[in-house]
C-alpha positions in Angstrom: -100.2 50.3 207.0 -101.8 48.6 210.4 -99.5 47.1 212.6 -98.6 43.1 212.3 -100.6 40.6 214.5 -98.1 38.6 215.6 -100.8 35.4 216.1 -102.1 35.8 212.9 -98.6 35.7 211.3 -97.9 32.4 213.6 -101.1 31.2 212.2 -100.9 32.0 208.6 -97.4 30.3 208.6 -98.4 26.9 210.5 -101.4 26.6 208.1 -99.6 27.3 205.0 -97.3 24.4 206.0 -100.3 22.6 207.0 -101.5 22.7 203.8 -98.4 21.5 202.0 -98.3 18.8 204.4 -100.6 16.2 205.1 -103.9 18.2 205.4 -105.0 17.1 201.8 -104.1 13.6 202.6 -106.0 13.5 205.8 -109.1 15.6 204.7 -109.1 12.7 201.6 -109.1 9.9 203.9 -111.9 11.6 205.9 -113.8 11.8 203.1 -113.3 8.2 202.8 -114.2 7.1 206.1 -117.7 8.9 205.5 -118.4 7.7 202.3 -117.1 4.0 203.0 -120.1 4.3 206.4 -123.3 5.9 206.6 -122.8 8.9 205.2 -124.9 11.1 208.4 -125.8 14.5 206.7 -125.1 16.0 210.0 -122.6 14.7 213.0 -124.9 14.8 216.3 -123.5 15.9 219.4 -125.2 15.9 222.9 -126.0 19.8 223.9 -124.8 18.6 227.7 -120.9 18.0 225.7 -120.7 22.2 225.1 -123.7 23.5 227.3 -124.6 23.2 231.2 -127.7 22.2 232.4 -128.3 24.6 234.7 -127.0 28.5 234.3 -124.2 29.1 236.2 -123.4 32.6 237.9 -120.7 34.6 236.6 -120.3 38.0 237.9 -117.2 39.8 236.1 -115.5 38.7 233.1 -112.4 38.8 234.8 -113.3 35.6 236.9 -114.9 33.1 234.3 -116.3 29.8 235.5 -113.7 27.5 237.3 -112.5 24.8 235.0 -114.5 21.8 236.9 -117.9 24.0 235.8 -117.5 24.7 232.1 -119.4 22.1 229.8 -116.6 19.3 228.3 -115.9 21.4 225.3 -115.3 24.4 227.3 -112.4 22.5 229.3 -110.7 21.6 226.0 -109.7 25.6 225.0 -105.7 25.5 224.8 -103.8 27.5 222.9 -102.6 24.2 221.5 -103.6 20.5 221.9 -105.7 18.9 219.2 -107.8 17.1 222.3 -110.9 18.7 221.2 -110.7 18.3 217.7 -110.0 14.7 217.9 -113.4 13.9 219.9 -115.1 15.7 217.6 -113.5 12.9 214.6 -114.3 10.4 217.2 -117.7 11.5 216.9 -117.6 11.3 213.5 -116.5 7.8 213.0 -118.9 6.3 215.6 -121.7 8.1 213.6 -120.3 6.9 210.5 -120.5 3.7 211.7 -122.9 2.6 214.3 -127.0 3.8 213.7 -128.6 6.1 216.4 -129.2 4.6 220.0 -126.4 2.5 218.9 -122.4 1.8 220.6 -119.7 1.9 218.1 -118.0 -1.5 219.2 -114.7 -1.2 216.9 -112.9 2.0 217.6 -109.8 2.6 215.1 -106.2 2.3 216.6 -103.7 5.0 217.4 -101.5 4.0 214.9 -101.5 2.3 211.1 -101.7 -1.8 211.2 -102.4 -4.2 208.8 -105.7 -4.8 209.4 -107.2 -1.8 209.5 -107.7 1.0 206.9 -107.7 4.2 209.3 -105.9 5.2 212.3 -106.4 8.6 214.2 -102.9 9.4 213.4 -104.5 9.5 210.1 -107.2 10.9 210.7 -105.7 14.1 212.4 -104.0 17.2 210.6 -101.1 18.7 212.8 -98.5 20.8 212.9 -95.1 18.7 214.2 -92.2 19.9 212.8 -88.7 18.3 212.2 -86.4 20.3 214.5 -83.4 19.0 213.8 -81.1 16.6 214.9 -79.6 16.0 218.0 -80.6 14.6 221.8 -84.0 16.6 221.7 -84.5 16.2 218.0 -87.5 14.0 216.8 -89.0 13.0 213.6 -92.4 14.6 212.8 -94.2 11.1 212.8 -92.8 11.1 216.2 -94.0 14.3 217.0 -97.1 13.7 215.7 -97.7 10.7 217.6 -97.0 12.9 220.9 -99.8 15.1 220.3 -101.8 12.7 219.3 -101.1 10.6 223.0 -101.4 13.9 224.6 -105.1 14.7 223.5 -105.8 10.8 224.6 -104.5 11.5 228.4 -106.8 14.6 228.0 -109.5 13.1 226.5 -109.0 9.9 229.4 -109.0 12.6 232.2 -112.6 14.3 231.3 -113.8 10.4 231.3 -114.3 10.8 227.5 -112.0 7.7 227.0 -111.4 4.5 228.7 -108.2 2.5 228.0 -108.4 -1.1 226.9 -105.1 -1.4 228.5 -104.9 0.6 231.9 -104.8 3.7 233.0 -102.4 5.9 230.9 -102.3 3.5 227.9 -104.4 4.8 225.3 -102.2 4.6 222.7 -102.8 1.0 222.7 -106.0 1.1 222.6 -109.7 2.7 223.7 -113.4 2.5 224.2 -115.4 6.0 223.4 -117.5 6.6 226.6 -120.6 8.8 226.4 -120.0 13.0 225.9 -122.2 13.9 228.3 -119.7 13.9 231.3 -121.0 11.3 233.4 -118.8 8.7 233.1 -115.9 8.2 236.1 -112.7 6.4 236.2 -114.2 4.1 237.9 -117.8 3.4 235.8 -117.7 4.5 232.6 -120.5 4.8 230.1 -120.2 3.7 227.1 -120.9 6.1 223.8 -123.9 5.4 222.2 -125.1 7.7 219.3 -127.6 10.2 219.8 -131.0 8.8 219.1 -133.8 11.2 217.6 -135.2 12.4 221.2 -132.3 13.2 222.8 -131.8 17.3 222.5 -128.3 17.4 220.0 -126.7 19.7 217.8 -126.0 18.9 214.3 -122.6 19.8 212.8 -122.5 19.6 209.4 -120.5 16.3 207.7 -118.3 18.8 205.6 -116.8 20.6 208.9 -115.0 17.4 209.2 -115.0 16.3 205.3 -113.5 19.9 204.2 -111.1 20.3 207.0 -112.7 23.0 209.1 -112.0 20.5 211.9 -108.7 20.9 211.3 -108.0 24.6 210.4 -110.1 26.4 213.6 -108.9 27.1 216.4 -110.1 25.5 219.4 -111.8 28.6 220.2 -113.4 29.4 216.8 -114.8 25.6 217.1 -116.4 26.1 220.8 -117.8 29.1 219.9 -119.5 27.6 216.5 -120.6 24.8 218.3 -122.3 27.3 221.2 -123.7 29.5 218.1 -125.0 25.9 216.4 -126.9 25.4 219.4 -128.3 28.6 220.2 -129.6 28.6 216.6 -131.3 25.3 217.3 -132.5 25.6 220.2 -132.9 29.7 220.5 -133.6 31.6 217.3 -136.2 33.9 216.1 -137.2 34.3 212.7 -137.1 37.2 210.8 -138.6 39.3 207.8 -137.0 37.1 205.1 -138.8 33.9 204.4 -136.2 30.5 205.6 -134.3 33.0 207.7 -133.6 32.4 211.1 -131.2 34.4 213.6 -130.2 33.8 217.5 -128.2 35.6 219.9 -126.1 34.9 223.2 -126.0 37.2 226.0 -122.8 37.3 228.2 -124.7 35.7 231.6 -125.5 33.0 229.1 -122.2 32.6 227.3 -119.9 32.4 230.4 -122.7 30.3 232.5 -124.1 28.2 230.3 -121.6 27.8 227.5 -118.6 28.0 230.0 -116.9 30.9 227.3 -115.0 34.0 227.8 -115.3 37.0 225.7 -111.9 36.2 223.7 -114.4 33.0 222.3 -116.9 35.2 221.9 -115.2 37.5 219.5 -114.4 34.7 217.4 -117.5 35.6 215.4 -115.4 38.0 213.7 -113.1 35.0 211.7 -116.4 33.0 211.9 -118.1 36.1 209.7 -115.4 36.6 207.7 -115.0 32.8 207.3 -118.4 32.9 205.8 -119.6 30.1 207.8 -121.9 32.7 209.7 -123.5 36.0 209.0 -123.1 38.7 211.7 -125.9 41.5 212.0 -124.5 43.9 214.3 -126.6 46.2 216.0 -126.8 49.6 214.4 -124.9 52.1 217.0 -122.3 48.9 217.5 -119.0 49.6 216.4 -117.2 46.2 214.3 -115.5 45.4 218.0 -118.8 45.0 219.7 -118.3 48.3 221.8 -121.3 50.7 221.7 -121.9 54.2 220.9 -122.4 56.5 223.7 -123.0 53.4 225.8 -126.1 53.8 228.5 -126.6 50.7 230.8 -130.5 51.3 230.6 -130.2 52.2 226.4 -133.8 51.3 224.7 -131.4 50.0 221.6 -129.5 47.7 223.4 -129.0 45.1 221.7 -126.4 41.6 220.8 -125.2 40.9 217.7 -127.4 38.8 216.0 -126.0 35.3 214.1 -127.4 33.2 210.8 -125.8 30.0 209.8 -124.1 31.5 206.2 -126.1 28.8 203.6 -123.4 25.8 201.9 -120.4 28.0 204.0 -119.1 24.5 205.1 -118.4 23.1 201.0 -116.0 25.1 200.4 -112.2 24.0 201.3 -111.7 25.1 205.2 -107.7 25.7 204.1 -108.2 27.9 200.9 -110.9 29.6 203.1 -108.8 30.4 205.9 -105.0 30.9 204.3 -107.1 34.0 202.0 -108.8 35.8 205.2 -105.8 35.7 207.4 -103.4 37.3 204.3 -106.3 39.7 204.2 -106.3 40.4 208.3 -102.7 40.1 208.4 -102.3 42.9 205.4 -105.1 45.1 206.5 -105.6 44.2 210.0 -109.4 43.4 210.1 -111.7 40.2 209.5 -113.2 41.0 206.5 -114.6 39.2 203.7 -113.7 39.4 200.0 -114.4 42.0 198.1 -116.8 39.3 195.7 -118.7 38.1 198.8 -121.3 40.8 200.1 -123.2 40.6 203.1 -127.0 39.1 201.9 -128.9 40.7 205.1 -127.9 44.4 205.6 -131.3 45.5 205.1 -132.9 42.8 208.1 -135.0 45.0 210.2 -135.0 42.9 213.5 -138.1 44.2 216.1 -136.7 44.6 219.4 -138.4 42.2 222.4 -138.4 42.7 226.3 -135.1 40.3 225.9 -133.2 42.3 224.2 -132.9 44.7 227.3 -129.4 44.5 229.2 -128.2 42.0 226.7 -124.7 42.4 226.1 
């Protein structure tokens, strides 16, 4: 019997409550807000939001980029905090309701009124607990609401947001300023949708309309977002027809992406998620150590990553809830037993980039 993870049991009980909460009800009303708009196939976001411009130098893995250097979606990795997640619906709406090239000139409120059909406090699935009463005992709307103001002073202090009211008051009120981090407190720039030439990364409408949004972890969602756009912008076909892999080596995780290895290694939930396919090299072990390791090895080689066809239909919290009972009774990431790898016999040829790749 392998020991308990004691973050996967944490996990696996905030999700199961999750799900007897208000995820259905918010996942529903998502759904709504896309099919009442435009219905995008695909939620664009800027590569400059999750990826640098320029490769930044990282020498050890013990000293990753300083917070200032990391792309916008790098910055927003926090245990907890629904920051990220909440610019990512923010991205949603504004695409669901302004065309490309376009500024989304209505932004929802905070909070339910009268005259409008969503809220963000609707449109976000958290976990805020009734603890009881007493002088520090709060309601979990009122919970709720905190995080919710929380990821708004976060999202105002990487100039993502600009208060209608002041400085401090989004709750009342906000404008969406553009993702690509040059907007100040001072000049901001307004959000416009990405138009066809701008370089983007698609994320699939049902990452937000099944609750994948939701149900990641902040890390799991930076690192899909980095493997999204290395699959755009940096894959390699293969021997089976429509099949395209990519791979990221450490210099370019940490300096481009602005992630450390504990993101990488999210492709592990993100295999057994079924939202990608993993081919590992042969002499890797599951952990991504090698076998008789040689810095100079011919057969050095990364993991390799497929997008996993239609593995965003499928219900993120069903999804989730059965892998982490399976990883917190076995203590692996694996798959069910009904849901066999399609790519096991994938010969990739090995290029001049492969060598030193981590």
């Amino acid at each position: 019997m392998p020991p308990k993870d004691g973050k996967v049991e944490v996990r696996l009980e905030a999700l199961r409550a999750l799900r007897r909460g208000e995820l259905p009800a918010v996942t529903a009303e998502t759904l709504r807000l896309w099919q009442e708009g435009r219905q995008p196939t695909d939620i664009r976001v800027r590569r400059t939001y999750l990826r640098n411009d320029e490769l930044k130098s990282v020498e050890d893995e013990r000293k990753p980029l300083p917070m200032e250097e990391r792309p916008l979606a790098a910055r927003m990795i926090t245990p907890k905090g629904v920051a990220l997640k909440l610019h990512l619906m923010l991205l949603l709406a504004a695409q669901c309701a302004a065309k490309p090239g376009k500024a989304w000139k209505n932004p929802y409120p905070v909070e339910p009124t009268p005259q409008s059909d969503h809220s963000w406090v609707g449109l976000i699935a958290t976990i805020a607990r009734y603890r009881g009463p007493g002088i520090q005992g709060a309601s979990v709307a009122t919970n709720k609401r905190r995080q919710v103001t929380e990821s708004l002073k976060k999202l105002e202090g990487l100039s993502l947001i600009r208060p209608t009211k002041g400085p401090g008051r989004g709750r009342q009120g906000f404008d969406l300023l553009h993702e690509n981090g040059k907007s100040t407190p001072a000049a901001g720039v307004p959000y416009t949708v990405p138009a066809d030439a701008e370089p983007f990364v698609e994320v699939p409408r049902e990452f937000f309309t099944e609750g994948w949004v939701h149900v990641l972890t902040n890390s799991e969602i930076a690192a899909l977002l980095m493997w999204l756009d290395a699959l755009k912008h940096d894959a390699s076909p293969t021997s089976v027809p429509l099949l395209f892999v990519t791979r990221v080596t450490s210099a370019v995780r940490q300096g481009a992406y602005g992630l450390g290895r504990e993101a990488y290694e999210t492709h592990q939930q993100l295999d057994a998620f079924q939202l990608l396919d993993v081919l590992r090299p042969e002499k890797r072990h599951y952990d991504g150590k090698w076998q008789e390791f040689a810095q100079d090895s011919s057969d050095l080689a990364c993991h390799r990553v497929a997008l996993t066809p239609n593995g965003f239909s499928r219900d993120a919290g069903e999804v989730v809830q059965e892998v982490l009972q399976r990883r917190d009774a076995r203590g692996d990431w694996s798959r069910p037993p009904n849901a066999p790898r399609r790519y096991w016999t994938i010969k990739l040829r090995k290029t001049a980039r492969d060598d030193g790749a981590k």
